[in-house]
N, C-alpha and C positions, 0 to 999 in steps of 0.2 A: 431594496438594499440586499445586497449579496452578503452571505455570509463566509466568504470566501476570500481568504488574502494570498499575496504572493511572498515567499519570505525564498532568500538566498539559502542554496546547501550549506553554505558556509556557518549558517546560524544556528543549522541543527548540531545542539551538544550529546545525541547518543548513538550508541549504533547501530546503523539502519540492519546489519543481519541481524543481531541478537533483538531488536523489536521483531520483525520478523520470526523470528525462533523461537521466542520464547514470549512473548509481548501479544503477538497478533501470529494471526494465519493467513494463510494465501490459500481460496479455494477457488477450483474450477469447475465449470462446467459446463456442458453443451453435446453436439454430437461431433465426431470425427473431422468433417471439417469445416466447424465453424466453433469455437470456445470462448470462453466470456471469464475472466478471472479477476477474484474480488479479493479485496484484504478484508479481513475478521476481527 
């Protein structure tokens, strides 16, 4: 059993920069040319 559902953008009620911004982070990392980037 997957813990994983599909929901429409439309359902989401906040906004996605400000989670982003101030909610969560975007980190990256890797070498030069190959990178791997997560949200926090």
């Amino acid at each position: 059993m997957s813990d994983y559902f599909e929901i429409s953008p439309k359902e989401l009620n906040r906004n996605c920069f400000k989670l982003i911004g101030e909610d969560f982070m975007l980190i990256t990392a890797g070498k030069e040319n190959k990178l791997n980037t997560m949200t926090v």
